[in-house]
C-alpha positions in Angstrom: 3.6 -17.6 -14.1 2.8 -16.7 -17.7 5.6 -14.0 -18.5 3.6 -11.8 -20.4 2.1 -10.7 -16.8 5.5 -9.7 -15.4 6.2 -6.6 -16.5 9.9 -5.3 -17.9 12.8 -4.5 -16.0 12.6 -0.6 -16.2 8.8 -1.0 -15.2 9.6 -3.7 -12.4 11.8 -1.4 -10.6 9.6 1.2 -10.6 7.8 -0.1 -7.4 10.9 -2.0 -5.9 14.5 -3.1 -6.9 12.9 -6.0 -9.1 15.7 -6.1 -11.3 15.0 -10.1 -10.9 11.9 -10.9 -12.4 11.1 -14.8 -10.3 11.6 -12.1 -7.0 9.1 -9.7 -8.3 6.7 -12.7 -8.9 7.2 -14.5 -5.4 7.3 -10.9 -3.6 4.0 -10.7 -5.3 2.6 -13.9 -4.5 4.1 -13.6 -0.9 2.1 -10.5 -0.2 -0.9 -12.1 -1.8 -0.8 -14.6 0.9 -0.5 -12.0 3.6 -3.8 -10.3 2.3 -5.4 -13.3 2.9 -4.0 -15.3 5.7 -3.5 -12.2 8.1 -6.3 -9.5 6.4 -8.4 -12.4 5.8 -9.1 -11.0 2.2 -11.8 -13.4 0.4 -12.2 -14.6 -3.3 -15.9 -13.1 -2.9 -15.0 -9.4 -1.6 -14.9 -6.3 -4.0 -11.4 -5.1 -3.4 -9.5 -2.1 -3.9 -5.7 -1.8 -3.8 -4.5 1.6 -3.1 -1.1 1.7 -4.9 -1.1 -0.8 -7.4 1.7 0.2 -9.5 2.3 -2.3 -12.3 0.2 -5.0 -11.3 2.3 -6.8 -9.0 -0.1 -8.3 -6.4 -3.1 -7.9 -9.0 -1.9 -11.0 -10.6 -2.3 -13.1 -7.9 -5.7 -11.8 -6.9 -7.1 -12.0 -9.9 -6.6 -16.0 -9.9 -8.1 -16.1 -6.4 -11.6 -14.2 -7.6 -14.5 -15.7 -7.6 -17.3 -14.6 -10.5 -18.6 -13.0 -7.1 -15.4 -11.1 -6.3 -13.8 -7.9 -7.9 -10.5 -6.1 -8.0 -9.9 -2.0 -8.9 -6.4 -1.0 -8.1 -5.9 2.6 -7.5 -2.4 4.8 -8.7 -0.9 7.8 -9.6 1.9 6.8 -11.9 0.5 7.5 -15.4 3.3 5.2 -16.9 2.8 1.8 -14.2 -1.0 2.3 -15.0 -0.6 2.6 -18.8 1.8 -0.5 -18.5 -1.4 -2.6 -17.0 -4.0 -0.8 -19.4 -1.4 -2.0 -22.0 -1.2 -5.4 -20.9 -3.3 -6.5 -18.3 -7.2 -5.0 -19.6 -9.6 -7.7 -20.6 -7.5 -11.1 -19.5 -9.7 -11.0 -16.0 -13.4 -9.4 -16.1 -13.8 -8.2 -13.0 -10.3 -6.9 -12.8 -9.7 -3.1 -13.5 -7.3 -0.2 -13.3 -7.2 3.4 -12.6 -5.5 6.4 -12.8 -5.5 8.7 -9.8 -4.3 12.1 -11.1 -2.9 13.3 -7.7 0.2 15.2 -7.4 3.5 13.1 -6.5 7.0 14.0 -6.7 7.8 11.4 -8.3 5.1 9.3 -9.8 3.5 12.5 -11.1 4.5 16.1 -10.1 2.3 17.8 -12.6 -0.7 16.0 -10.6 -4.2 18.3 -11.0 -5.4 17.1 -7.2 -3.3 17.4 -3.6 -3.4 14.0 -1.6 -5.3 15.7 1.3 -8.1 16.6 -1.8 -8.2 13.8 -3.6 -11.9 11.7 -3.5 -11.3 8.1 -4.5 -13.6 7.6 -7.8 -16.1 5.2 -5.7 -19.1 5.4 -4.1 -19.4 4.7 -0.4 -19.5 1.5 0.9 -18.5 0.0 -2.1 -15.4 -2.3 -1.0 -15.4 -5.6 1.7 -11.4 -5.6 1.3 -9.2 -1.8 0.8 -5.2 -2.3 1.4 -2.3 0.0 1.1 0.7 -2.1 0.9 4.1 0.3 1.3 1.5 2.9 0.4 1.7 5.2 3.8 5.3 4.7 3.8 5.7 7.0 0.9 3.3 9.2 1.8 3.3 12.8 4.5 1.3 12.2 7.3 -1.6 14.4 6.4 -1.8 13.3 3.2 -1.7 9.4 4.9 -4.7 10.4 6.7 -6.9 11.9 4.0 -6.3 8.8 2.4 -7.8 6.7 5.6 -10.6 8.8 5.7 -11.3 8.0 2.2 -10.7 4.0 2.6 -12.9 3.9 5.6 -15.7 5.8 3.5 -14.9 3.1 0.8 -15.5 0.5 2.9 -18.5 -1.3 3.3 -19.6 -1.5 7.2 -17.7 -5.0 8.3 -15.4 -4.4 6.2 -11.4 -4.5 6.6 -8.5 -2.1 5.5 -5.0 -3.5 5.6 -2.0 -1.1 5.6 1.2 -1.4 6.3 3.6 1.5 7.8 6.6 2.3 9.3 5.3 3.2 12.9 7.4 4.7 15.0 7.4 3.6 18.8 9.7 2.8 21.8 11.0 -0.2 20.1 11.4 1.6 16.6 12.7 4.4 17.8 15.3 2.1 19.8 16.5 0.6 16.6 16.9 3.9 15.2 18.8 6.0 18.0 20.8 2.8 17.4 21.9 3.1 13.7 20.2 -0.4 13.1 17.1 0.6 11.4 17.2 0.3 7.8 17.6 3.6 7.4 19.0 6.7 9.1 15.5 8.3 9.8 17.1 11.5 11.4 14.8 14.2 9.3 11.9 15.9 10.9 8.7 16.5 9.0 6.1 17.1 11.4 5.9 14.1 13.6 7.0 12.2 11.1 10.8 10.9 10.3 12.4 10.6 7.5 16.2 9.6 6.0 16.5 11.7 2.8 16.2 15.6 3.7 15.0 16.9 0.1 12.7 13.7 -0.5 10.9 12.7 2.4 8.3 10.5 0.1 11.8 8.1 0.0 10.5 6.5 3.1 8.4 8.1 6.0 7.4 6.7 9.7 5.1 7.8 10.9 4.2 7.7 14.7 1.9 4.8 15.9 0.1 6.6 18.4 -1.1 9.2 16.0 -2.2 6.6 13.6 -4.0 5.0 16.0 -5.9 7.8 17.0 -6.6 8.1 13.3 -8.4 4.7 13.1 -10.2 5.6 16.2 -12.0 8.6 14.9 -12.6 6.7 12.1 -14.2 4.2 13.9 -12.3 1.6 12.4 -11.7 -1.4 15.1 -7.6 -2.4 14.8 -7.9 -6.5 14.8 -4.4 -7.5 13.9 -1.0 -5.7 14.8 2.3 -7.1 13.2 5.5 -5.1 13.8 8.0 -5.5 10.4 11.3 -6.2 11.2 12.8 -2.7 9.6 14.1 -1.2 12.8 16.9 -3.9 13.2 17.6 -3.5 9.7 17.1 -7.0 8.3 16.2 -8.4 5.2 12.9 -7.5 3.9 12.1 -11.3 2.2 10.0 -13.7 3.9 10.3 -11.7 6.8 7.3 -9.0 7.7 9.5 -5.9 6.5 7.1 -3.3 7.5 4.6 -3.1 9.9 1.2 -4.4 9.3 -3.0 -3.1 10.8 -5.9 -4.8 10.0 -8.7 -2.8 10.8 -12.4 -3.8 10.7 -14.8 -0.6 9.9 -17.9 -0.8 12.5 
């Protein structure tokens, strides 16, 4: 991996504890391979990452385009996006990113648009392939589903969103009542759960059943379900850490 892609230390662990920089690369490359293998992402499809931070899995797309293909990542972090303005513009031409000025506690509390009225900056059907990877996890329910709303008006007719999610279920919320989950997910926000009282957007499950209903008004047809391995608490790499949908829009 040519080095000048991987981005510093205080940038890396911006978007996870990539304090090691040959993790951030095969984390990366790892999640690449789940776009394609389970999304069934293709070198040919316009793409849009929701949540692209610094570039992480933009890397490895951009080697798998075709001339065809095409790749706009989507985020609200002025500084990870002025890191791959910086340093990523112009080595792939069909490779581009954008700032989302939404607001964020973290990312960017002096946002001008709320989540639930923010309009991705693309026309509709413009995208074979949207994913949100550890995208809904950060995010409050509502503002989760004005986000899928927007994806599926992104997406062309055929095509597939990919997401992944802490969903809570039976099993999940076994793991939890248990103290094996990850996390302590004890706080109630809505339907939602969450371990850290005064900042929810730490980590958020959301409940499967109301996602799924989601989907269905949507009209997006759920091809795939993987469930992560997060409520027995266990290591996160290779392992399917969160739960993953595939979702075909009809």
């Amino acid at each position: 991996m040519n080095q000048e892609l991987i981005p510093p230390e205080q940038i890396r662990v911006c978007v996870e504890p990539f304090k090691d920089s040959a993790r951030y690369v095969e984390w990366g490359r790892h999640t690449f391979q789940r776009l394609v293998g389970l999304g069934g992402m293709s070198p040919h499809d316009a793409i849009l990452d929701l949540g692209c931070g610094c570039g992480r899995i933009a890397i490895h797309i951009a080697d798998h385009l075709s001339p065809a293909g095409r790749y706009d990542g989507l985020d609200d972090s002025p500084e990870l996006i002025k890191w791959c303005h910086d340093n990523l513009d112009g080595r792939w031409p069909n490779v581009e990113f954008h700032f989302c000025d939404v607001q964020s506690k973290y990312e960017n509390p002096s946002g001008a648009i709320k989540a639930t009225d923010y309009r991705f900056p693309f026309p509709d059907n413009s995208f074979a392939f949207v994913f949100a990877e550890s995208l809904f996890t950060h995010m409050l329910l509502d503002d989760s589903k004005a986000y899928l709303r927007e994806a599926n008006r992104v997406l062309k007719p055929g095509g597939r969103l990919y997401a992944t999610y802490l969903l809570l279920n039976e099993e999940s919320r076994k793991g939890i009542a248990s103290g094996k989950a990850f996390r302590d997910f004890r706080f109630q926000f809505g339907d939602s759960l969450a371990f850290d009282k005064d900042s929810p957007e730490n980590g958020l499950a959301h409940p499967e059943e109301d996602i799924r209903r989601v989907y269905e008004a949507l009209g997006l047809q759920i091809s795939e379900t993987e469930y992560g391995n997060w409520p027995e608490g266990e290591g996160i790499f290779p392992s399917p850490f969160q739960d993953t949908i595939v979702a075909v829009k009809s």
